[in-house]
Each structure stands twice: as C-alpha cells, then as structure tokens.
C-alpha positions in Angstrom: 0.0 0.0 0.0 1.6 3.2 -0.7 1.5 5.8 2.0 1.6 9.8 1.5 4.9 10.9 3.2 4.4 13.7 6.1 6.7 16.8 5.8 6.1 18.6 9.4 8.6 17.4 12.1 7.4 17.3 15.2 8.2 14.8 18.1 5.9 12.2 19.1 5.4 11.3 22.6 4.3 8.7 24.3 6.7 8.6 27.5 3.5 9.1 30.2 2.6 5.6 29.5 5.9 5.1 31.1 5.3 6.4 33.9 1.9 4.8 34.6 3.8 1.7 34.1 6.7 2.8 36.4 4.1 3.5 39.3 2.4 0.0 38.5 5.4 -2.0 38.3 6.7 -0.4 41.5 4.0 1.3 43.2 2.8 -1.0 45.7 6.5 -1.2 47.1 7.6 1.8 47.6 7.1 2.1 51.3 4.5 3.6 53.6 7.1 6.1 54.7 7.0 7.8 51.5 3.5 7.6 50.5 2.3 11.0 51.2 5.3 12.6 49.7 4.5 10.6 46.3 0.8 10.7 46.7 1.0 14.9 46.9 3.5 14.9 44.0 1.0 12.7 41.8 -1.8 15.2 43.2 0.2 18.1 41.4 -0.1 16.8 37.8 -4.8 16.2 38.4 -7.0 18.1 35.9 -10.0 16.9 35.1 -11.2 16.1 31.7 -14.5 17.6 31.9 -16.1 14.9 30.0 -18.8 12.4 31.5 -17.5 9.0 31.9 -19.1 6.5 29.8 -19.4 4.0 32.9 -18.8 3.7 36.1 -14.5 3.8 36.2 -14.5 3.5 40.6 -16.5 0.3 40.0 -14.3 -0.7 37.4 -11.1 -0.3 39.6 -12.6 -1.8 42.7 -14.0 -4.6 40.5 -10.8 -5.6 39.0 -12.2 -5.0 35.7 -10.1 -3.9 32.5 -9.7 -0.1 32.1 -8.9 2.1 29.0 -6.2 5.3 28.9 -6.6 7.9 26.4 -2.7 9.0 26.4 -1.6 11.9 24.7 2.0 13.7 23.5 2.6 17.0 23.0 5.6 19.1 21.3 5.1 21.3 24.1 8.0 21.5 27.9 11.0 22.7 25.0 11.8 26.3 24.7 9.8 27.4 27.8 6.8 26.4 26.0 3.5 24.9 28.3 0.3 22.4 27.7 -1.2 24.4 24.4 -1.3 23.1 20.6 -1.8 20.2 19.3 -0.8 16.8 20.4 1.8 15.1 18.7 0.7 11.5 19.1 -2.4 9.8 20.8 -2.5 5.9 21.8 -5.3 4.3 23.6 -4.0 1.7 26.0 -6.3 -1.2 27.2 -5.0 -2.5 30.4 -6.7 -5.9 31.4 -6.0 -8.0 34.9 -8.7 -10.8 34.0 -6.7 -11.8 30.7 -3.4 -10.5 31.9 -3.0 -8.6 28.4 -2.5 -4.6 27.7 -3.2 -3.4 24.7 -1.7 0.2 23.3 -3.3 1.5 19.8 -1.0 4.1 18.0 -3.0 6.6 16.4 -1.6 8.6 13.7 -1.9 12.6 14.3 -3.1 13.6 10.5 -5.7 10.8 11.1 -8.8 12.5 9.4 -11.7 12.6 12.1 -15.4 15.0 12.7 -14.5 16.3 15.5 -17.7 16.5 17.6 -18.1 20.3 18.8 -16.6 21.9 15.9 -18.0 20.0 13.2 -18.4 23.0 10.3 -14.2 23.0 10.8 -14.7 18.9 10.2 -13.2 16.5 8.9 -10.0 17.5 10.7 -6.9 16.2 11.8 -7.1 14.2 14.8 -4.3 16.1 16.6 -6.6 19.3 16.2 -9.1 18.1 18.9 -6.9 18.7 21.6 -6.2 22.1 20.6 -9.6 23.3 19.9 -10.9 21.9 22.8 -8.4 20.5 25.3 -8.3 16.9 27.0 -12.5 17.0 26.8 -12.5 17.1 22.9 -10.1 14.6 22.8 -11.6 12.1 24.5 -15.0 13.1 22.9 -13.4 12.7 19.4 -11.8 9.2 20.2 -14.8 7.9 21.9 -16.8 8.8 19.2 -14.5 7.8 16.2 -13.8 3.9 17.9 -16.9 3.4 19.5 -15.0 2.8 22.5 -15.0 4.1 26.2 -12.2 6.3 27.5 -12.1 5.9 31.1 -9.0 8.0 31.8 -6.7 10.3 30.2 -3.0 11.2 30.5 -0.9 13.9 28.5 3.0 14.7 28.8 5.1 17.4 27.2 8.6 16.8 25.6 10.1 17.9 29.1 9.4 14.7 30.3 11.0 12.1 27.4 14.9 12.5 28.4 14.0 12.5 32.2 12.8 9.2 32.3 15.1 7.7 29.9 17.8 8.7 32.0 16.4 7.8 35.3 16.8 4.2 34.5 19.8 4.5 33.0 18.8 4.5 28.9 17.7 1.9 26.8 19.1 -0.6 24.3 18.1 -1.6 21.3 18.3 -2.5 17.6 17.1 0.4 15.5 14.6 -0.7 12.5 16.8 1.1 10.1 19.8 3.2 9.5 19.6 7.0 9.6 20.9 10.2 10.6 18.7 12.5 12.9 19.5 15.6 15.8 23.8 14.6 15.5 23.2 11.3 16.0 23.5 7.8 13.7 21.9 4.6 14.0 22.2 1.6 12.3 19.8 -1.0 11.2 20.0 -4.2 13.2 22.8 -2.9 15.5 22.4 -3.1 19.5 22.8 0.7 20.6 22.3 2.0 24.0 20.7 5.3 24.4 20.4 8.0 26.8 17.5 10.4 26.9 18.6 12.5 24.4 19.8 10.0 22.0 16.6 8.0 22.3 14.8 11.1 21.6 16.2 11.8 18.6 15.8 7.8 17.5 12.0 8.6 18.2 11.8 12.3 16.4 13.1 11.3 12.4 10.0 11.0 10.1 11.1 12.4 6.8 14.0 9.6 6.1 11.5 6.7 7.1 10.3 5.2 3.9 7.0 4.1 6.2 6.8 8.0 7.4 4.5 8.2 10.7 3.6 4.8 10.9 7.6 3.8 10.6 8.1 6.5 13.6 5.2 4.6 15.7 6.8 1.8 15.5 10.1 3.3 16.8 8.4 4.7 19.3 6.6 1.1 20.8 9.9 -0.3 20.9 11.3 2.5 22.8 8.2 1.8 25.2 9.4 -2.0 25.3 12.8 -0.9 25.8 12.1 1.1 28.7 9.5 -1.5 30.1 12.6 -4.3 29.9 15.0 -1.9 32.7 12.6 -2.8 35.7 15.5 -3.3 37.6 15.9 0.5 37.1 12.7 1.5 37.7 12.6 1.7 41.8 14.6 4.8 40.5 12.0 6.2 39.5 9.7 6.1 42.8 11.1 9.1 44.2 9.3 11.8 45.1 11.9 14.4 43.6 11.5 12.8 40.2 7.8 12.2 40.6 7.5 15.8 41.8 9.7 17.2 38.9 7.6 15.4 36.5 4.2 15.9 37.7 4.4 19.4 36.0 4.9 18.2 32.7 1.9 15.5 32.9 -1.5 16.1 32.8 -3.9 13.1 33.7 -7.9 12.3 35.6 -6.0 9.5 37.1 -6.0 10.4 40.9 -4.0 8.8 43.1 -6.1 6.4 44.8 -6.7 5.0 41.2 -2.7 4.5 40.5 -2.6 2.9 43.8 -5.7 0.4 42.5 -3.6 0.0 39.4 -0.1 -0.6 40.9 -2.4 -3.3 43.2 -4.1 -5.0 40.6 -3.3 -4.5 37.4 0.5 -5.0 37.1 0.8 -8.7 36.0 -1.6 -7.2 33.0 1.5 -5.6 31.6 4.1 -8.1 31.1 2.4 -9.0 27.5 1.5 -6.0 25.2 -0.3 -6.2 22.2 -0.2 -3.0 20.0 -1.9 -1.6 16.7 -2.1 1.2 15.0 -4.9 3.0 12.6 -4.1 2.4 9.1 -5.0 5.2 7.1 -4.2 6.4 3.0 -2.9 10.0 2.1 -5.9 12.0 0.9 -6.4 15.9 0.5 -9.8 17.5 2.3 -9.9 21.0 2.4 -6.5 21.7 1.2 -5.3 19.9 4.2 -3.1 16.2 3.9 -4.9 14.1 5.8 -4.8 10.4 6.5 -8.2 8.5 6.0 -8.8 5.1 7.0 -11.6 3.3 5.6 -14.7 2.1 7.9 -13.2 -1.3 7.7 -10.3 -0.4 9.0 -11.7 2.0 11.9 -14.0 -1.4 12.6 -10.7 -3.6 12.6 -9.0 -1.1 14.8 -12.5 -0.7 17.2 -12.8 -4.4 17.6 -9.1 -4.8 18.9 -9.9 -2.5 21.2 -13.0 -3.5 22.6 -11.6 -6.8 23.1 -8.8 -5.9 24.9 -11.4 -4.5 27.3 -13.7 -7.6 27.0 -16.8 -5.9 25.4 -18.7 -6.9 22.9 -18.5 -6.3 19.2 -20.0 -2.7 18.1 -21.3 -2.2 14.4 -19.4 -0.4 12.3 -22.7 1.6 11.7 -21.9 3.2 14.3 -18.6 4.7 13.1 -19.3 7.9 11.2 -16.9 8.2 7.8 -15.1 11.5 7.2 -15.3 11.1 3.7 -19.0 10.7 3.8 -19.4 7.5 2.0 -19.0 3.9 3.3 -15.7 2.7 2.1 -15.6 -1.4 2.2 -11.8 -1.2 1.4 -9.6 -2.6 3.6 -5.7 -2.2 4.5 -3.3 -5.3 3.7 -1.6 -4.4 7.1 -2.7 -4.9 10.3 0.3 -3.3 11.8 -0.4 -5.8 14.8 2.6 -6.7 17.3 3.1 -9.2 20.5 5.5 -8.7 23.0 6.4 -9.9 26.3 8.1 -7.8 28.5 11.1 -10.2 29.2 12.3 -9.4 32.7 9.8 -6.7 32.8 6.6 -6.0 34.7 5.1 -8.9 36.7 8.0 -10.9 36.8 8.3 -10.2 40.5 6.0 -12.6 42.8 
C-alpha cells in the first residue's frame, strides 16, 4: 500500500505511558514512609477532563475489571513552552487483569476525524481536537470515532522524554533502520544503547522513514518496550523528587487512589502488550493532507480494542466516515505486534 509521506517534524510522545507503568510495576512497594510525599506529588499533575464518563471507572477499579487510557503527547515542555497546541501522538491503552494482556493503539496525528463540537471546521486532523478543545474534545473525538470508552486520560510534554530515559539508566536496542537525525546515527539491526537524548532523537526522524509516521510509531513502541525491559531500574523512579519534577509536565484524571488500584491490581496485566495502529491512505480534504482510513479499518482497529477490554462487538454503523461515503476497502496491514516484556513488569512474585 503506498503511503503519503508527512513533511512537518514534530516529536511524538508517548513517555506518560511510562510512567503509569513505572508506578504499577513499582508502586505497591515503595514504602508507607514515603507515601504521602508521592501521593502529593502525583496530586500536582490532576486536571480533570470535563467529560462524562461513559461507565462507572471506581466500580471498574474496585472490580478488578479492565480499564482504558486515552494518552496523549505534545511538542510542548522545550523552549519554555507549556500544555497548548496540538498533540503530537495519541495511543489508547487497554490495560486488562482478568486476561493479563495490555493493549496500546498508536494513532496517527493527521488521522482524518469529525470532530464532535466543531463539526463545520470537520473533517479534521485528529491532533486538532486537543487544541480546539483540550483533554475533553479529545476524549469526545476518540470515543466517538472507535466506538470505545475512555475511562482515563493522560498527557506529557517533551520535558518529560529525556528525564525518564535517564532515570533508568537508557535503553538498548536495535534500531529498524539506518539514519541520521538531531547529530546522532543509527544503524539497522545494530544493539545501541541510548540515553534520553539520543533515544529522543531515535524517536523524532520522520522524513528519512520510507514508512513516514507509521515507521516512527513503531520506533516509538519499541522504545516503550525498551524502557519497560529496565525494571530493575525503575525503583529509580519512585522518588518523590523525580515524581514531583515530573508531575508538571503531565497532565492526567487518574487520581491517586486509582494508581494505587492500578499498581495493586493491574500490574501482572503488563508483562504481554499487544499494539496496533490505525491504518489510514494520504488523501487531501480542504487543502489539508490528511490520512483516511476506511470504515473497515476503523472497525478492525475498534474491535481490537474492545476486546482488549472484554466488550462486545460494536457495528461499524456506528462509526461515522469523514469522507462521507462507506468505504468497504480494507488495509493489507494490520500493523499488529506481541510482545512480552522479558524481565519486565510482573516478573516479580
């Protein structure tokens, strides 16, 4: 399938889900003595979405039952800049104790969406909802577009990426292929260990990838994995220093009474990760690039998600098409990865 090529840089980030994991993996052991330190640290990055839950998420959490995170990346935290424009990447994660499975679903930023609210500036790109209309439009626009719930959300700047890398110490790993980006080289197939900044970089680079965005998702899941694979690293992060540093470059609903139900419950749910991403062709709508998936595609994508959170099968009828008409197309790529977190979350009994 041949895929439009993206010009804008911008840097994609997806390091919050990081930290969720961080507080999951290590949470429940990081001592009584420090709990209120790290519990008013996480209280320092709450704001509230505005939006209506979709069900009951307290009954959810106390019924062990599996929850969904809207997380979102902005290019925002460099030069002095703060949470405004639009995000740079948006994944919903599915996190699921009764299977033991997570889910994370990459979708792409020129993805073309109606965004509810603002629907004579529609179809849009998806990484306009935040801007218009903050974390509530966001969450609106996904909800409506997957026919899925969104039970909590979570949004980081690019402060936050080279922090956490270099907390635990980098990362390693083989890079998909070989390129120059920010003064740095990688090469394809070749074990590299990264600090923040490097691994940054590695995560940045569109324009050289012959995939474009969906080539830079990619990078970025493995970076994920990566980081997921230095638990050894990550009581490192359960300071409240670090927490408290980065608590003002994330954004998130998720209070901390729920991390604690999380870090309690759900943590053997993240040693195998599934991951996706919507597939979508290069099209241009009102002078704009925009990348439009076909309704078979948004059901394909809708149906990994709702199983990840054990729901039944919703109609694609209920998926509304930018493009106004009911493509039956669908993509020869699934774009749909396993992994297991070797010596990563939920290896400790």
């Amino acid at each position: 399938m041949q895929r439009k090529r993206l010009k804008k840089r911008h840097p994609v980030l997806k390091t919050v889900l990081f930290l969720i994991l961080a507080l999951l993996i290590g949470g429940s052991a990081y001592g009584m003595h420090k709990y209120h330190s790290l519990q008013n640290s996480v209280k320092g990055s709450y704001q509230a979405s505005g939006v209506s839950k979709l069900r009951n998420v307290n009954r959810q959490l106390a019924q062990k039952k599996p929850i969904s995170i809207l997380l979102m990346g902005t290019d925002t935290g460099a030069l002095g800049r703060t949470f405004q424009g639009r995000t740079d990447s948006m994944m919903v994660v599915t996190i699921n104790p009764q299977t033991n499975k997570t889910t994370i679903t990459s979708i792409p930023r020129d993805t073309a969406v109606n965004i509810p609210g603002y629907e004579s500036q529609s179809p849009a790109k998806i990484n306009a909802a935040y801007a218009w209309g903050k974390s509530k439009t966001a969450i609106t626009t996904v909800q409506k577009m997957l026919t899925v719930p969104i039970d909590f959300y979570a949004i980081i700047n690019m402060g936050g990426m080279e922090k956490i890398i270099n907390e635990v110490g980098g990362v390693t790993l083989k890079p998909t292929l070989s390129f120059s980006y920010g003064g740095y080289t990688f090469k394809k197939g070749v074990t590299t260990h990264m600090n923040g900044k490097k691994a940054l970089a590695y995560s940045r680079m569109r324009d050289d990838d012959p995939q474009g965005d969906y080539g830079r998702q990619t990078r970025q899941r493995k970076v994920i994995m990566a980081l997921l694979k230095q638990s050894n690293s990550i009581s490192t992060l359960l300071n409240a220093d670090f927490i408290s540093s980065l608590s003002k470059q994330t954004q998130t609903d998720l209070t901390f009474n729920d991390l604690t139900a999380l870090a309690q419950n759900y943590r053997a749910a993240i040693k195998h990760i599934k991951t996706t991403h919507i597939q979508g062709t290069g099209e241009t709508i009102n002078g704009q690039s925009m990348e439009v998936a076909t309704t078979s595609e948004l059901q394909r994508v809708t149906n990994f998600i709702r199983r990840g959170l054990g729901l039944s099968h919703a109609t694609t009828g209920t998926i509304a098409n930018v493009t106004g008409t009911d493509s039956t197309g669908s993509t020869d790529q699934t774009g749909e990865t396993t992994a297991t977190a070797a010596g990563g979350p939920g290896n400790g009994q």
